[in-house]
C-alpha positions as CSV (number, residue, x, y, z in Angstrom):
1,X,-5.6,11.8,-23.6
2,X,-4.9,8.3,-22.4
3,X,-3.6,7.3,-18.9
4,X,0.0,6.6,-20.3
5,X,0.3,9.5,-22.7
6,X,3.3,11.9,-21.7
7,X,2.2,15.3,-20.6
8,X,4.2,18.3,-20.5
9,X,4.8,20.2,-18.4
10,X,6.1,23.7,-17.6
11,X,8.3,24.4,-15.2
12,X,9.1,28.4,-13.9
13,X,10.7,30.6,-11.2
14,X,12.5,27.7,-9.7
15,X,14.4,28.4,-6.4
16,X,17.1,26.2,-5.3
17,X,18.2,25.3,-2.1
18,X,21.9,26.0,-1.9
19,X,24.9,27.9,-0.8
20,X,26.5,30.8,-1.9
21,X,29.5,28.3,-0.9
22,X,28.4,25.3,-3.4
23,X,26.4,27.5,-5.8
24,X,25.8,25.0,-8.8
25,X,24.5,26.7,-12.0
26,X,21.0,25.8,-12.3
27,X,18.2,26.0,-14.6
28,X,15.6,29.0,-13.4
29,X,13.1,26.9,-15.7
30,X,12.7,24.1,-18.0
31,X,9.9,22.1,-19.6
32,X,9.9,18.4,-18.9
33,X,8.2,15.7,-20.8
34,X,6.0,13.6,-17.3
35,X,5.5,10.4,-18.1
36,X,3.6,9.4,-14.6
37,X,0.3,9.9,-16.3
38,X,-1.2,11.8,-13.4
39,X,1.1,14.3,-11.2
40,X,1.8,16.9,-8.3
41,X,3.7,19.5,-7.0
42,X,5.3,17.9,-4.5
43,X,6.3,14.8,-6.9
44,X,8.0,17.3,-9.4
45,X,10.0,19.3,-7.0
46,X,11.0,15.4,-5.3
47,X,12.2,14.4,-9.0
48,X,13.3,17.9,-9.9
49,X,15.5,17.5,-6.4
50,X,16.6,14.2,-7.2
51,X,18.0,14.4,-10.9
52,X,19.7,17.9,-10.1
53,X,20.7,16.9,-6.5
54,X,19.9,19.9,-4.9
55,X,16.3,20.5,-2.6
56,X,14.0,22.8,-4.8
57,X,12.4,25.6,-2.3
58,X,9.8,26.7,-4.6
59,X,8.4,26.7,-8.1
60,X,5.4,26.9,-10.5
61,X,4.4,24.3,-12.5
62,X,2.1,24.4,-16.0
63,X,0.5,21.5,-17.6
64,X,1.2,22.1,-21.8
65,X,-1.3,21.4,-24.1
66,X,-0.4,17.6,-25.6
67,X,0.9,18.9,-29.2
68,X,1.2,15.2,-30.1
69,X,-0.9,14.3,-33.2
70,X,-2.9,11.1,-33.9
71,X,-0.6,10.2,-36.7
């Protein structure tokens, strides 16, 4: 895989931060296409945090196996 190639990744069992007052419906997982190259836990709950608005407590995180063919 190169250094820029997208990796996938497999989000689960995502806890949310928030209110019973300002409960937003929320995804309880997702898979999301990283384009970073290399990442971290803490750097996908910060961006998971940021795009949803809404702090991320806890969550497990799988790297996908790059289905993308050569051509």
């Amino acid at each position: 895989m190169k250094k820029n190639d997208p990796i996938f990744l497999e989000i689960t069992d995502i806890v949310w931060d928030q209110s019973k007052e300002n409960e937003k419906e929320l995804p309880k997982e997702l898979d999301l296409k990283w384009n970073g190259g290399v990442w971290n836990d803490m750097q996908v709950s910060d961006w998971l945090s940021e795009y949803f608005k809404v702090k991320v407590n806890s969550l497990n995180i799988k790297e996908l196996d790059n289905k993308a063919g050569s051509g």
